[in-house]
C-alpha positions in Angstrom: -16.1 16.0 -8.4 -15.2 13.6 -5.5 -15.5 14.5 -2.0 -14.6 12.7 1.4 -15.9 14.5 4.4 -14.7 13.2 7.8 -14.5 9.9 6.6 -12.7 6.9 8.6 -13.5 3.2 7.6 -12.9 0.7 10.5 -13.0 -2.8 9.3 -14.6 -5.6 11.7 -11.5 -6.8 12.1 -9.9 -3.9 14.0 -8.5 -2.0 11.2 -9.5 1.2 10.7 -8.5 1.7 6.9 -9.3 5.4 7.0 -8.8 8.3 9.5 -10.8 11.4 9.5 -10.0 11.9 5.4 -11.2 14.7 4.0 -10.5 15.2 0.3 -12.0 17.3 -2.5 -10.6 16.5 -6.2 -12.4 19.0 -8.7 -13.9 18.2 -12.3 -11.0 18.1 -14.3 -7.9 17.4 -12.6 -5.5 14.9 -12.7 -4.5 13.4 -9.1 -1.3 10.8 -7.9 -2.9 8.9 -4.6 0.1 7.5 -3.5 1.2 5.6 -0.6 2.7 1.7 0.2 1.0 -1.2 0.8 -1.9 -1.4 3.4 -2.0 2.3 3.3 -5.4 2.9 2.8 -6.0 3.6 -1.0 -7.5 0.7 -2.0 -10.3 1.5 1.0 -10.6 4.8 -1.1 -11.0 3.4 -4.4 -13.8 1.3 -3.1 -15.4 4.3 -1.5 -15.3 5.9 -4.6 -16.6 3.1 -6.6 -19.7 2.8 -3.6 -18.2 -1.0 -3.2 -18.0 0.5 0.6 -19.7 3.1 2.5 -17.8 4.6 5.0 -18.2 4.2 9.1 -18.4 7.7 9.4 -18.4 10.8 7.3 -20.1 11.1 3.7 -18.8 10.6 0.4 -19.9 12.4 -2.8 -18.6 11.6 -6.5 -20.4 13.1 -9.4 -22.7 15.0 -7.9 -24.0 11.6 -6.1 -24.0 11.3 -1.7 -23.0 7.8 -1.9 -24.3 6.5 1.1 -28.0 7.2 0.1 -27.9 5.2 -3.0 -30.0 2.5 -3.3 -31.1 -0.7 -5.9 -30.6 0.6 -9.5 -29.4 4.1 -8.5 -26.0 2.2 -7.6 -25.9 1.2 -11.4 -26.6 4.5 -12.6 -24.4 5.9 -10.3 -21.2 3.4 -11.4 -22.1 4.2 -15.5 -20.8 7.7 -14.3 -17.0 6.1 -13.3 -15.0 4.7 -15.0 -12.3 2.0 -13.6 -9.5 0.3 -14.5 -8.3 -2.6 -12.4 -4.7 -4.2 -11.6 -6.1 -7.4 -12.9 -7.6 -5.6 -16.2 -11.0 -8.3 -15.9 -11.3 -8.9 -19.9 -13.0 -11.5 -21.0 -9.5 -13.2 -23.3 -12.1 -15.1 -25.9 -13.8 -11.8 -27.0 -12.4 -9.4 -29.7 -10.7 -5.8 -28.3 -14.3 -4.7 -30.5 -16.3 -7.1 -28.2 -14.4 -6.2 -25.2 -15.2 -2.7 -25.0 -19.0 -3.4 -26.9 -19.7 -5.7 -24.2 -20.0 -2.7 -21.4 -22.6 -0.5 -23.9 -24.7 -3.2 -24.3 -25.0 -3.7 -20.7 -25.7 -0.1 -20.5 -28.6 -0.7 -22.9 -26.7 1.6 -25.2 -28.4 1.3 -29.5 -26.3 -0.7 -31.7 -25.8 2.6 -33.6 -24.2 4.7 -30.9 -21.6 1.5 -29.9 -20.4 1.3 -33.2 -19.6 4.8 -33.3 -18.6 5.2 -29.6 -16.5 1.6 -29.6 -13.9 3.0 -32.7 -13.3 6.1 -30.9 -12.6 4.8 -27.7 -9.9 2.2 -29.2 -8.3 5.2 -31.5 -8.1 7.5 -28.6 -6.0 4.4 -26.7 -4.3 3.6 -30.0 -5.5 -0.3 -30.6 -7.6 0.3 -33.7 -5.7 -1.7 -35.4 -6.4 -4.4 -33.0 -9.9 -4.2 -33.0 -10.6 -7.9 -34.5 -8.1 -9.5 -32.5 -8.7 -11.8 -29.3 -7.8 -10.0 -25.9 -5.7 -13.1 -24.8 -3.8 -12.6 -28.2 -2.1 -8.9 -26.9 0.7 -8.0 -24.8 0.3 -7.1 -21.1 0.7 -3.2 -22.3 -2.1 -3.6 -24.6 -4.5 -5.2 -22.9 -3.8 -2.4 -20.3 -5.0 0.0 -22.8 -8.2 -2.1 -23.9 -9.2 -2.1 -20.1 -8.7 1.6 -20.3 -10.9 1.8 -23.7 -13.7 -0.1 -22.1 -13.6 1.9 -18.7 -14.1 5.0 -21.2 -17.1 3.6 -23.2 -19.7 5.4 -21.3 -18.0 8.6 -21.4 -17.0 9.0 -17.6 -17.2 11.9 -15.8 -14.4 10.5 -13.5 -11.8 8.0 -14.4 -10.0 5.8 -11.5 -7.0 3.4 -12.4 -5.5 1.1 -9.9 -2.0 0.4 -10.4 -1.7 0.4 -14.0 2.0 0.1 -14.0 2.3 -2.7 -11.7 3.5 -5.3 -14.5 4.6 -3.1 -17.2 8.6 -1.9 -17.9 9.0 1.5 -17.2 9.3 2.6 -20.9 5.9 1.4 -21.2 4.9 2.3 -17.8 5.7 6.6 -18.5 3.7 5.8 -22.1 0.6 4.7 -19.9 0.7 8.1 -18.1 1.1 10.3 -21.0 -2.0 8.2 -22.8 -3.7 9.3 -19.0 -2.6 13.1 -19.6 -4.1 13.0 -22.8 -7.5 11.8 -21.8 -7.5 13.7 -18.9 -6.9 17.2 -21.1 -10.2 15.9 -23.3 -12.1 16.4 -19.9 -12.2 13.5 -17.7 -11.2 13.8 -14.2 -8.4 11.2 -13.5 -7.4 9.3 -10.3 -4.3 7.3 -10.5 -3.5 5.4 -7.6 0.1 4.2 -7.6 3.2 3.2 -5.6 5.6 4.2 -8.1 6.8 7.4 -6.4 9.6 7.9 -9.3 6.9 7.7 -12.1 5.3 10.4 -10.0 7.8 12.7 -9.1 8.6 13.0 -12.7 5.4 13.7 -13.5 4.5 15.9 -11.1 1.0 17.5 -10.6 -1.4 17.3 -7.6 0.3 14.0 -5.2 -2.0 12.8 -2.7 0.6 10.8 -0.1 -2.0 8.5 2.2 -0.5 6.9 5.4 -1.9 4.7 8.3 -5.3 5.9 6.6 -4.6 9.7 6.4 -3.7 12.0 4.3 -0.2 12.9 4.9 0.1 15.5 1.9 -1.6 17.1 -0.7 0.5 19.4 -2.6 1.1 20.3 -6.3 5.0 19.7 -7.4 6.7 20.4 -10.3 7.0 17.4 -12.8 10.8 16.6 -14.8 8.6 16.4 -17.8 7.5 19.9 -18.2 11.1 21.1 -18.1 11.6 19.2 -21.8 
């Protein structure tokens, strides 16, 4: 669950990213935060991720009141999330395998559970396959989905993905979503934050429109998809 009460961000250099939001996505939905550039949702994504704590207001996200955590309750809280960023952040000279093994061992998760959990993670995204090969070695679309594989090795409560059409055709781009439906009907709560208003309206489902730092709209509409 993720929850924004009263919440405005003012930057020290006389922006203020967020005006008096106040948002509530439950366990188990799927939400669109949409808006253009400079709107305010990357300010959101970092108060979800406890990067920032807001000027005002209070912030909650799995159960955790963000702006009381402290030293390794941060970490613990962030093992709970999972995120997958524009710029994807693999490290290109390890295997897929290694990519996605790399965040359980920092977890201090058993050799035995990562190589059970790392296979299931990369057949649920589809790269099995690819397991042994170097990230640097894929296409843009499937490094996309190792990023998404590692932000689901600890078994998030709440999934956030930034953008993660920006560089990918639009075949490729509706593909993505559907692989984010899927996940998202397993259980995890997902947060896609877009500019791709076509990819959205077709879609459909609860959009969350942010402009000049508020919250425009926040409406369920009908997606093209479920009438085929």
């Amino acid at each position: 669950m993720v929850e924004l009460k009263n919440v405005n961000v003012h930057y020290s250099s006389g922006v203020d990213a967020l005006v008096d939001v106040n948002l509530r996505i439950n366990d188990g939905e799927f939400v669109f935060i949409v808006g253009e550039s400079g709107a305010g949702k990357s300010t959101l994504m970092k108060l979800m991720m406890r990067e920032i704590v807001p000027s005002s207001g209070r912030v909650f996200v799995n159960g955790y009141n963000l702006a009381k955590l402290k030293g390794n309750k941060i970490a613990k809280f962030r093992r709970s999330i999972g995120v997958v960023f524009q710029e994807f952040r693999l490290i290109q000279d390890y295997t897929v395998y290694e990519n996605v093994a790399f965040v359980l061992r920092i977890a201090d998760q058993s050799m035995k559970y990562i190589r059970q959990r790392v296979p299931y993670v990369l057949n649920l995204v589809e790269l099995a396959n690819k397991a042994r090969n170097r990230t640097r070695e894929l296409s843009g679309g499937e490094q996309q989905r190792v990023a998404i594989a590692r932000a689901l090795a600890n078994d998030p409560g709440l999934l956030i993905v930034d953008e993660p059409t920006g560089n990918l055709d639009p075949k490729r781009s509706y593909e993505l979503v559907e692989l984010l439906k899927d996940i998202n009907r397993c259980g995890t709560t997902v947060v896609m934050i877009t500019h791709e208003h076509d990819l959205v309206r077709y879609f459909g489902g609860r959009i969350i429109n942010i402009e000049k730092g508020s919250v425009t709209f926040d409406e369920n509409i009908g997606g093209h998809d479920e009438d085929e």
